[in-house]
C-alpha positions in Angstrom: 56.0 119.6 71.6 55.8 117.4 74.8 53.8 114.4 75.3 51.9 113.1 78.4 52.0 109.3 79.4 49.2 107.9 82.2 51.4 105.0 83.4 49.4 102.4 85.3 50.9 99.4 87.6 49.4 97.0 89.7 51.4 95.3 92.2 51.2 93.1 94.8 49.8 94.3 98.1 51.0 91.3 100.5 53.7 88.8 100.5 52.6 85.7 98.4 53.9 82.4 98.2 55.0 83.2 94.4 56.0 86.5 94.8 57.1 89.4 97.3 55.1 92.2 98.5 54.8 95.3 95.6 56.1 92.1 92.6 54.4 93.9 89.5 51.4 91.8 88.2 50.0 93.7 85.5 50.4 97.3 84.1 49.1 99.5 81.0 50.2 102.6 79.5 47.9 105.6 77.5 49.2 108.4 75.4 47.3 111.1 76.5 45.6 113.2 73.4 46.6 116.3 75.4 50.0 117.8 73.2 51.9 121.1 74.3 52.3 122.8 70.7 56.3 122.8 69.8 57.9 125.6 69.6 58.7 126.8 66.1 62.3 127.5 65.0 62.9 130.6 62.8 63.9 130.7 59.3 65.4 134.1 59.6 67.3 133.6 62.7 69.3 130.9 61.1 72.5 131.1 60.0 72.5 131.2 56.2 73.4 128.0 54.1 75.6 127.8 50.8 76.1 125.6 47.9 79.0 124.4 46.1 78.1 122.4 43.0 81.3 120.2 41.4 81.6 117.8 39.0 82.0 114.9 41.4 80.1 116.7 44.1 77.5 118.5 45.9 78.8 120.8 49.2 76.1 122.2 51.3 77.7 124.0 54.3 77.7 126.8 56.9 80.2 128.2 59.4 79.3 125.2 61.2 78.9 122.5 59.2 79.6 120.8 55.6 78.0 117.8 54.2 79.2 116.3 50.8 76.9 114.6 48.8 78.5 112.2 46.3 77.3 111.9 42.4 77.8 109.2 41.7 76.2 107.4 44.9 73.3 110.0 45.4 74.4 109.4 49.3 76.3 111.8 51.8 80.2 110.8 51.7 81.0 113.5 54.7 79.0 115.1 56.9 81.8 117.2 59.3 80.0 119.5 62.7 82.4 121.8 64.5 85.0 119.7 62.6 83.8 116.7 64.2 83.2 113.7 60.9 79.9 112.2 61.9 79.2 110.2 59.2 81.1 107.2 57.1 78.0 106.2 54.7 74.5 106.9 53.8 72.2 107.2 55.0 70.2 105.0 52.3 67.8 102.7 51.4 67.7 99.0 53.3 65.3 96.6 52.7 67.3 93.3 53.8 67.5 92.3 57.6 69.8 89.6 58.4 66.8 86.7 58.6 65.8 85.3 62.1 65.3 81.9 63.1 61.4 82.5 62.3 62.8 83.7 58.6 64.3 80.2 57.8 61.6 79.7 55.3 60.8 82.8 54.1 64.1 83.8 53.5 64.5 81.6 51.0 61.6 83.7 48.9 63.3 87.2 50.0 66.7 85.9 48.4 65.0 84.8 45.0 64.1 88.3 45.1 67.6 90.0 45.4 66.5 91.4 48.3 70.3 90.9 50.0 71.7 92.2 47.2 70.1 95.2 46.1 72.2 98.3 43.9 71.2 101.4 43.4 71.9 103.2 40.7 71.6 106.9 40.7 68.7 108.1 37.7 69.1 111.8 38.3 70.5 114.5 41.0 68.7 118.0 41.4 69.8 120.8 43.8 67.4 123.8 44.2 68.3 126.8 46.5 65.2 127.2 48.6 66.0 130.3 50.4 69.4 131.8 52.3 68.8 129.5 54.9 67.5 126.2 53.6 68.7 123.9 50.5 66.7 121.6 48.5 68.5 118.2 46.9 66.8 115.7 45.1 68.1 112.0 43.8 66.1 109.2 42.1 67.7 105.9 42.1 66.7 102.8 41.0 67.2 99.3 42.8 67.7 95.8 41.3 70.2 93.1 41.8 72.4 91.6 39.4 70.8 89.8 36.9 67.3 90.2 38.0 64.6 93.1 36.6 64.7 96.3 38.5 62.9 95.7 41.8 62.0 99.5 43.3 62.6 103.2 42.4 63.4 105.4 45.3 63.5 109.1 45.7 65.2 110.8 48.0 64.0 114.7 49.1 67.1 115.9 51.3 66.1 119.6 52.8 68.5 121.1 55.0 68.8 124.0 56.9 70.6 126.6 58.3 70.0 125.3 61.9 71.9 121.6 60.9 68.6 119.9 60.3 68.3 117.4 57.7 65.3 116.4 56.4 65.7 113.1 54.4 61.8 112.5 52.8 61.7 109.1 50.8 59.4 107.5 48.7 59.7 103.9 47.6 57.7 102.7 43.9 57.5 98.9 43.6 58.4 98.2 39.8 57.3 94.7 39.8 53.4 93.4 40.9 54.9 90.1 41.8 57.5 90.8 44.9 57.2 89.0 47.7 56.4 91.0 51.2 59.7 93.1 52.3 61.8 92.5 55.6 62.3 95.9 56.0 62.1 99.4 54.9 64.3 102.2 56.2 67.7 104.2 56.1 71.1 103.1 57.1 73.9 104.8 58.1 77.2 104.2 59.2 79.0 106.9 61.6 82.3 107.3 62.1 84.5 105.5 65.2 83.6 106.4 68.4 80.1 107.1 68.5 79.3 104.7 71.0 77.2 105.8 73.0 73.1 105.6 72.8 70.2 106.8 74.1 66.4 106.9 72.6 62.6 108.1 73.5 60.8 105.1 72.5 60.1 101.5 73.6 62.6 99.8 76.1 65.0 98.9 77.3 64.6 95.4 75.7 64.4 94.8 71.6 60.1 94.9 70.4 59.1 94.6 66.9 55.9 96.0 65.6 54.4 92.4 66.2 56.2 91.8 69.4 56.0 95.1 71.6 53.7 95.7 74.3 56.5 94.3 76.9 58.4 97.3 76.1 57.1 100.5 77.5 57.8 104.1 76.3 59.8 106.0 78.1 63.7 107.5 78.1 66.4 104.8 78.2 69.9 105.0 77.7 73.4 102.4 77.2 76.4 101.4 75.0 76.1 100.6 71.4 77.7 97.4 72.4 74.6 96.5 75.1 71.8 97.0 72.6 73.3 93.4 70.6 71.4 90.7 71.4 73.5 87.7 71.5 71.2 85.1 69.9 72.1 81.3 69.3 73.4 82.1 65.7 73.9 85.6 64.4 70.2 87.5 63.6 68.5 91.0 63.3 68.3 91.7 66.8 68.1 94.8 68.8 65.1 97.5 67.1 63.6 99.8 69.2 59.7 99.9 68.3 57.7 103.7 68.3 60.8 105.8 68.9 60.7 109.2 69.0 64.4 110.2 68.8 67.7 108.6 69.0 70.8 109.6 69.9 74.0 107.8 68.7 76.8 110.0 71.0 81.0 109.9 71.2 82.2 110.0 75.6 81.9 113.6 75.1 77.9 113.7 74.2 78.8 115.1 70.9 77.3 113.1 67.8 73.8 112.8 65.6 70.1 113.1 67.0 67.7 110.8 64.5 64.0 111.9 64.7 60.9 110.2 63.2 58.6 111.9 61.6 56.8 111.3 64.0 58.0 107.5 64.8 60.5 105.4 63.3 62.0 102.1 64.1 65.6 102.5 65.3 68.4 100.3 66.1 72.5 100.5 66.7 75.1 98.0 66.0 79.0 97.1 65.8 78.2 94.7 63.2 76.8 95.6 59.7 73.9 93.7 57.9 75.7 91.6 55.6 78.0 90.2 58.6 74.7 89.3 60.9 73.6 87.5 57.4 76.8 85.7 56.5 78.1 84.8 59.9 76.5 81.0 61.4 77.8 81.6 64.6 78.7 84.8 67.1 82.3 84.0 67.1 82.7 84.6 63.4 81.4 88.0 63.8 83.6 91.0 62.5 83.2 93.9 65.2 83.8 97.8 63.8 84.9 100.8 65.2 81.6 102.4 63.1 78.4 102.5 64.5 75.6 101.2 62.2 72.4 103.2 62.8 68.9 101.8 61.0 66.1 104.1 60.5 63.4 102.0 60.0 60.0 103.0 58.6 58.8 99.6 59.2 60.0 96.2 59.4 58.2 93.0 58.9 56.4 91.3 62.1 59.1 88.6 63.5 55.9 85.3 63.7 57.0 81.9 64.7 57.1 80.3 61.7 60.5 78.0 62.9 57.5 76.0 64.7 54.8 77.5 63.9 53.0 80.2 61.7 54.2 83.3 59.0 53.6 86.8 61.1 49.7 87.7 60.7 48.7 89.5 57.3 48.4 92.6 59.8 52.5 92.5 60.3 53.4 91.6 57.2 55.2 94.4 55.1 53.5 94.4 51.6 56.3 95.7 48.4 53.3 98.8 48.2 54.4 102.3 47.3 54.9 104.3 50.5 56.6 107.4 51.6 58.5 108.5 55.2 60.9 111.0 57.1 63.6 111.3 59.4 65.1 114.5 60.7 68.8 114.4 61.5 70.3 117.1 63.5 73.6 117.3 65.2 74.1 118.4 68.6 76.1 118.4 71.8 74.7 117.6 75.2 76.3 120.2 77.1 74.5 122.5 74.8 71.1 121.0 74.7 69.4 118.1 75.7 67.9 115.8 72.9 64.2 115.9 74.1 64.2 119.4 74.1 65.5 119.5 70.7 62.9 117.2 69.7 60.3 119.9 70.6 61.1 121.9 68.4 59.5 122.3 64.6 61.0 123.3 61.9 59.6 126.3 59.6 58.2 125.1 55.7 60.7 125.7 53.5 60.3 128.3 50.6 59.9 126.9 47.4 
């Protein structure tokens, strides 16, 4: 499962005027096509997984684990590890980001849309026992705001298995032909308090967007929840990580939730939650939490210029087209293993 980078930087070789001897002028970076196969994981050596189906609830658990899935939601309520709560909500569907500056005229079209202020209403839940060691739940929703037609159906395809993986497969189906481009489309979570630690395998250490990246280069970085806000002039999205491999959203203890794309995702970590970055007009109004908000991103729209300029090109722009994704969520300690190697690994198919 490893990957190979040819890293390439050109650098001074004298003292200049404008710069010191080895001052980085220019650099590139290549994937190399050359990939070490991953390792497979076993379906028989996994511990086995039960199901407990209640009226209010589905319980999917192991000796080591237990995630609740609520009814009426179609979302996790509790996910406890080696009675450790990792998670306060979701994850689920987010297509709002709290606009930027170069949103200030196309936000105007997203909220015509209800696009801040999307529900989701759970259509129908399905739970199928794949084998002893992995469990099959499905949940179609549909999303609309108040007052307007239904905007989007969304299925959800939750597979876990006995190892603590969590497959979350999703599928989005636009309901209307006239929607205007999407700021985002992803997951969102919220862990519990204390997770506050982070560390990814993707572009860094700065912020890139899909339209504003090749500053950023792959590789292993590492911080605070609190260092990956980005104070801007007045509250914005702020702080994705373009092309990551995995995430890792930690307590002081390295204990917490590794988030994997399938095979990339967008990813980024917050103290504040969407709806504050889009309410609040200036930093000091924001609300700080305990929780850690953790985006999944699929995609998200290209960021433009158009406060002085133009709209991101058609290339960036995030059509409302039906489209499908994964992310893998596993949880894991660090004295037991490390993330990348855990990212290696594949998981076996799942038995119908």
């Amino acid at each position: 499962g490893a990957t190979y980078w040819l890293n390439l930087s050109f650098t001074l070789a004298e003292e200049m005027p404008w710069a010191s001897r080895g001052y980085e002028v220019a650099y590139d970076q290549f994937e190399l096509p050359r990939k070490a196969e991953a390792p497979a994981l076993l379906a028989e050596a996994m511990p086995p997984v039960a199901l407990r189906d209640l009226p209010g609830e589905v319980i999917l658990h192991s000796d080591e684990f237990a995630i609740t899935f609520d009814k009426r939601t179609g979302t996790i309520r509790d996910w406890i590890w080696q009675e450790i709560p990792l998670i306060d909500a979701g994850p689920r569907i987010q297509l709002w980001r709290a606009p930027t500056d170069n949103d200030r005229n196309i936000k105007h079209v997203w909220y015509r849309a209800g696009y801040d202020r999307l529900v989701s209403r759970v259509q129908r839940m399905e739970v199928q026992e794949l084998s002893r060691h992995a469990i099959r739940l499905e949940v179609d929703t549909r999303l609309g705001a108040v007052s307007l037609r239904p905007s989007f159906d969304v299925r959800y395809c939750y597979t876990l298995y006995g190892s603590g993986d969590l497959v979350i497969e999703t599928r989005l189906i636009p309901l209307q032909e006239d929607l205007p481009d999407l700021p985002r489309v992803g997951l969102e979570l919220r862990t519990r308090p204390g997770f506050t630690q982070f560390a990814w395998y993707g572009r860094g250490p700065h912020e890139s967007y899909i339209d504003r990246k090749e500053s950023a280069r792959v590789g292993v970085y590492g911080g605070t929840v609190e260092e990956q806000y980005v104070p801007y002039l007045f509250p914005q999205e702020n702080g994705n990580k373009a092309d990551t491999r995995w995430a890792a959203i930690t307590n002081l203890r390295g204990e917490g939730l590794l988030c994997m794309g399938m095979p990339v995702i967008n990813v980024s970590v917050h103290h504040y939650t969407t709806e504050d970055l889009t309410a609040s007009a200036h930093p000091h109004e924001l609300t700080r939490i305990a929780e850690t908000v953790v985006h999944l991103d699929y995609q998200q729209g290209g960021l433009g210029s158009n406060s002085c300029g133009p709209r991101p090109l058609p290339q960036y722009l995030l059509q409302p087209v039906e489209m499908s994704f994964a992310v893998r969520l596993k949880p894991f300690s660090m004295d037991a293993r490390l993330p990348m190697s855990l990212w290696k690994e594949s998981l076996p198919a799942p038995h119908a």
